[in-house]
C-alpha positions as CSV (number, residue, x, y, z in Angstrom):
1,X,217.0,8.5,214.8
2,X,215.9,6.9,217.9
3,X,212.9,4.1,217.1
4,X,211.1,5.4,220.4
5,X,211.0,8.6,222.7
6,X,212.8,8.8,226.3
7,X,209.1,8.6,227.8
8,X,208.3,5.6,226.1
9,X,211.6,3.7,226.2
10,X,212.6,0.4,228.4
11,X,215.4,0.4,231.2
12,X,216.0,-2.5,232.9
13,X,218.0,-1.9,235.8
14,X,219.4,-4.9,237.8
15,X,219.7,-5.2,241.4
16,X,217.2,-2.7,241.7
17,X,215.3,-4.0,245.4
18,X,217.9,-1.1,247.3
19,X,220.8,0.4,247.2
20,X,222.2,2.6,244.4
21,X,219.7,0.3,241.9
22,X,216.7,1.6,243.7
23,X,217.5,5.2,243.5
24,X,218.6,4.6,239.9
25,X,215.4,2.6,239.2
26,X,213.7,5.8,241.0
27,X,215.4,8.4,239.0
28,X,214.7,6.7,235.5
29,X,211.3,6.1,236.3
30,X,210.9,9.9,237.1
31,X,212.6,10.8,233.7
32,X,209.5,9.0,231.9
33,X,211.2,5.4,231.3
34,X,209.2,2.1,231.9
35,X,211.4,0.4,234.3
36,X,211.9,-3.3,234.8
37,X,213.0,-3.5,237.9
38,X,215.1,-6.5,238.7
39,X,215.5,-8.6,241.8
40,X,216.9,-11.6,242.8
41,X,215.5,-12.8,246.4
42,X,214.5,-9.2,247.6
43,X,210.5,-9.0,246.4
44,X,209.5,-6.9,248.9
45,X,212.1,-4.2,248.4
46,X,211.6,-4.3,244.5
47,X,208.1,-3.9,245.2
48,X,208.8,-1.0,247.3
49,X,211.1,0.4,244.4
50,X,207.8,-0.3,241.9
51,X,205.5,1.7,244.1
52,X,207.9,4.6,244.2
53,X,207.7,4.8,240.7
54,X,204.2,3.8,239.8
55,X,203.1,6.4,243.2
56,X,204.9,9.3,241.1
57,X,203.1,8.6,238.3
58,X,205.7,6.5,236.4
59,X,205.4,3.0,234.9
60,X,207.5,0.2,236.9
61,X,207.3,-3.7,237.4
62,X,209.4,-6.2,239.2
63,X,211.0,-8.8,237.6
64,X,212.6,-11.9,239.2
65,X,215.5,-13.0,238.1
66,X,219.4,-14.6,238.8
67,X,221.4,-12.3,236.1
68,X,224.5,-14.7,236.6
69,X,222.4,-17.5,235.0
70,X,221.9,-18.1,231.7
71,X,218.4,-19.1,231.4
72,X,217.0,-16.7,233.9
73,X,218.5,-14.2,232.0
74,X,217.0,-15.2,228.7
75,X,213.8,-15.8,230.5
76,X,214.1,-12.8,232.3
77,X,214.4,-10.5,228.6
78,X,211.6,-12.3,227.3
79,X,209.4,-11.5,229.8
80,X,210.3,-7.3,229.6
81,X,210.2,-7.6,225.8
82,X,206.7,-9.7,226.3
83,X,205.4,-6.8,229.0
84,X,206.4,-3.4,227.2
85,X,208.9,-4.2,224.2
86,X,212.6,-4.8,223.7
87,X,215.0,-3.5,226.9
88,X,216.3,-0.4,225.2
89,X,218.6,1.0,228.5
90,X,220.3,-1.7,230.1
91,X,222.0,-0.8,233.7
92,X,224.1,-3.1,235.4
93,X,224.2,-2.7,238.7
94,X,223.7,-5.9,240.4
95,X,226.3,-6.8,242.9
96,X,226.3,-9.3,246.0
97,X,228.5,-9.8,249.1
98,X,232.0,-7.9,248.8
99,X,234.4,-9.5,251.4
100,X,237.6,-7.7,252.1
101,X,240.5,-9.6,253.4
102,X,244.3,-10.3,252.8
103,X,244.9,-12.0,249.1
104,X,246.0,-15.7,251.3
105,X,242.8,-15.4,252.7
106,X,240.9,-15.4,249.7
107,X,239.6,-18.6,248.0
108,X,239.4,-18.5,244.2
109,X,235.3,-18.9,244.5
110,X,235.2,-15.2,245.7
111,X,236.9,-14.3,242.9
112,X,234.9,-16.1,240.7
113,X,231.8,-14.8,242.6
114,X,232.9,-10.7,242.1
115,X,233.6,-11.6,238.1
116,X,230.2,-13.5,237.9
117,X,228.7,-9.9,239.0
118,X,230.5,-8.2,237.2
119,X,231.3,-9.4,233.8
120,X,229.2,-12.8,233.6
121,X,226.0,-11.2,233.9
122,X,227.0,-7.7,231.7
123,X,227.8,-10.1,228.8
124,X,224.9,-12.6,229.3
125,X,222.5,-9.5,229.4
126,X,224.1,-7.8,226.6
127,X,224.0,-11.2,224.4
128,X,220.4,-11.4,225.1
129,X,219.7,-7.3,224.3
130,X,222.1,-6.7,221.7
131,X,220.0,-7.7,218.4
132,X,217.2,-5.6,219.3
133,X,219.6,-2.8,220.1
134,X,221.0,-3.1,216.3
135,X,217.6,-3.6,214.8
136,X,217.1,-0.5,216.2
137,X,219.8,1.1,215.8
138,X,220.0,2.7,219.2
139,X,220.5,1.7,222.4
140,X,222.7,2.2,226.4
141,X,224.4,-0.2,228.0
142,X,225.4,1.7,231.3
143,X,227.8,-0.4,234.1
144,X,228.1,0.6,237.4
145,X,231.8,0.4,238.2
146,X,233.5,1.7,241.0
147,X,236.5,4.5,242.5
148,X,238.3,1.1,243.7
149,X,239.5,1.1,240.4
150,X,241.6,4.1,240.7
151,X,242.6,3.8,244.5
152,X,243.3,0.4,244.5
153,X,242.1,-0.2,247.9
154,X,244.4,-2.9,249.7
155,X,242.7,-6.2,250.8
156,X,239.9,-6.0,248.6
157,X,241.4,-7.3,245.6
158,X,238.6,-9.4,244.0
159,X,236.0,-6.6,243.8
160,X,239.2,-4.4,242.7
161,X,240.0,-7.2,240.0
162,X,236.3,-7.5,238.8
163,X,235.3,-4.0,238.5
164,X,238.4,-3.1,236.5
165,X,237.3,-5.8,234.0
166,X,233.7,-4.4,233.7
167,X,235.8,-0.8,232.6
168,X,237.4,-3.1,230.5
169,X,234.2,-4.2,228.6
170,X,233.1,-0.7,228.7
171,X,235.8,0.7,226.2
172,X,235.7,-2.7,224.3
173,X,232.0,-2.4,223.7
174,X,231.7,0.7,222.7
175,X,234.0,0.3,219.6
176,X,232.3,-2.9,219.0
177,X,228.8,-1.6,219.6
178,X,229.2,1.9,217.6
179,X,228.4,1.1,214.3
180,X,224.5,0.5,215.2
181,X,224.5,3.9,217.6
182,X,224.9,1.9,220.8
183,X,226.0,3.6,223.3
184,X,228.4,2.0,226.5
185,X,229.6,4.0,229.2
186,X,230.5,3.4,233.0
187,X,229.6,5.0,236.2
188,X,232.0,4.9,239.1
189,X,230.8,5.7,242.4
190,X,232.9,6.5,245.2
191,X,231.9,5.4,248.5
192,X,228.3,5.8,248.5
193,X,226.1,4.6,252.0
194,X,223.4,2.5,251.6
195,X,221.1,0.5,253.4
196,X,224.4,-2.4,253.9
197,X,226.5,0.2,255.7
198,X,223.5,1.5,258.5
199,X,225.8,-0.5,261.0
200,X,228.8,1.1,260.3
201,X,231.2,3.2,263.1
202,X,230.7,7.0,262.3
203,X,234.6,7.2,262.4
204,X,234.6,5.1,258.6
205,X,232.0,7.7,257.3
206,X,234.1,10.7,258.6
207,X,237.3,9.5,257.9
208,X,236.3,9.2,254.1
209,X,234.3,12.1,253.7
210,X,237.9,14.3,255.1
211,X,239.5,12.7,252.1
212,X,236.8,14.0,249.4
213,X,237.5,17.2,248.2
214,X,233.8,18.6,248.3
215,X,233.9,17.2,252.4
216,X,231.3,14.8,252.0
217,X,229.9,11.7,250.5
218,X,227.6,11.1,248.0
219,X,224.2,9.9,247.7
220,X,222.3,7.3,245.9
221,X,220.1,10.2,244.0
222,X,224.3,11.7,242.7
223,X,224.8,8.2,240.8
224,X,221.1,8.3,239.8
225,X,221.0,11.4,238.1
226,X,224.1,10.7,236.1
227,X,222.9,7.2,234.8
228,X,219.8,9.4,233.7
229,X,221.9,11.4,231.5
230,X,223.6,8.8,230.0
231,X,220.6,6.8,229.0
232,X,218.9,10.1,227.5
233,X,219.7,11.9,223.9
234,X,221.9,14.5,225.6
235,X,224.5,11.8,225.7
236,X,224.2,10.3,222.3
237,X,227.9,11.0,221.0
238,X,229.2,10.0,224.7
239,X,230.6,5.9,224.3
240,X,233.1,4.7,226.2
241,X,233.8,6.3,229.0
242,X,234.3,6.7,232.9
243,X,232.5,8.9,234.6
244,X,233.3,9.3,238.3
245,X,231.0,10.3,240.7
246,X,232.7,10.9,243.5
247,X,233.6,14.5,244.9
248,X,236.9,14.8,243.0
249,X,238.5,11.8,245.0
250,X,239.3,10.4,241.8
251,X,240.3,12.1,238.5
């Protein structure tokens, strides 16, 4: 059995200052979680994510921290585990600049910099969870992957490459992690607008949402409320696996 109810267990949620991370810091918070909401330069937004949360009633603070570093990482779980208790749903979400260009125009640091994202920081976070997670015997390790996977969009092959290898550590994890009731499962997105597309050409957002079968793309609050069930008990024999979220573009 689980060692703590869903309104009294920890999420950390990375990257959680705007974007998808925000509405899925949001979401948790409203499901009863305490939420450690994670930053890395962006106080002010995270702060604005904590007073979403702690205005609806819910329990949120921000926590600073680099998740591609080593010892901000360990610093950073110390400090959850010092403030409420061990980080019982871990999201990884964080992300940082995604360039898209031809393959001879890319140096091997932006690769590097995509796999840092988004399988550096998943395994430094889940080093520094895990024991807790098997003392207890229960825990979630949710990723937030990405459609690209599937479509394999054309001169963006470092984020392509990066988030196929957090799907990767997704089904590895969750034969590794099973035994102590661990769960690990991945969202995928498709293209979802946030705050880093405001200046895109209406065109882009049309064009994409003509090729989604429900005619439309998604919002923040569609990923959100799937990470929520997830991290809850309704998903406890769910390990391992994709789930898109993404109109039917991807099956």
């Amino acid at each position: 059995m689980p060692a703590s109810s869903p309104t009294s267990r920890v999420a950390l949620v990375t990257g959680a200052s705007k974007g998808l991370g925000k509405a899925i810091a949001i979401a948790l918070g409203r499901a009863g979680y305490r939420v450690a909401v994670n930053y890395r330069s962006d106080e002010s937004g995270a702060q604005q994510t904590v007073a979403a949360i702690t205005g609806n009633g819910g329990t949120a603070r921000a926590f600073a921290a680099d998740v591609t570093d080593p010892g901000a990482v360990r610093g950073l779980i110390a400090e959850v585990k010092q403030t409420w208790g061990p980080v019982e749903v871990l999201v990884n979400n964080a992300t940082g600049p995604q360039p898209m260009k031809p393959v001879e125009e890319y140096t091997w640091q932006e690769y590097q910099d995509q796999l840092d994202f988004f399988v550096k920081a998943p395994v430094l976070l889940a080093q520094a969870t895990l024991a807790d997670m098997k003392a207890a015997r229960w825990g979630r390790v949710i990723h937030i992957g990405s459609e690209v996977v599937n479509l394999g969009n054309a001169n963006f092959s470092a984020y392509v490459a990066a988030k196929a290898a957090m799907l990767g550590l997704t089904r590895s994890w969750a034969n590794e992690f099973g035994p102590w009731q661990i769960t690990v499962n991945l969202v995928a997105p498709g293209w979802i607008p946030v705050e880093r597309h405001a200046d895109m050409a209406p065109e882009h957002f049309s064009a994409y949402s003509a090729s989604v079968p429900l005619r439309r793309q998604g919002l923040p609050e569609d990923v959100a409320a799937s990470v929520v069930y997830l991290a809850g008990d309704g998903a406890n024999f769910v390990t391992g696996q994709c789930l898109s979220v993404n109109g039917g573009k991807t099956f």
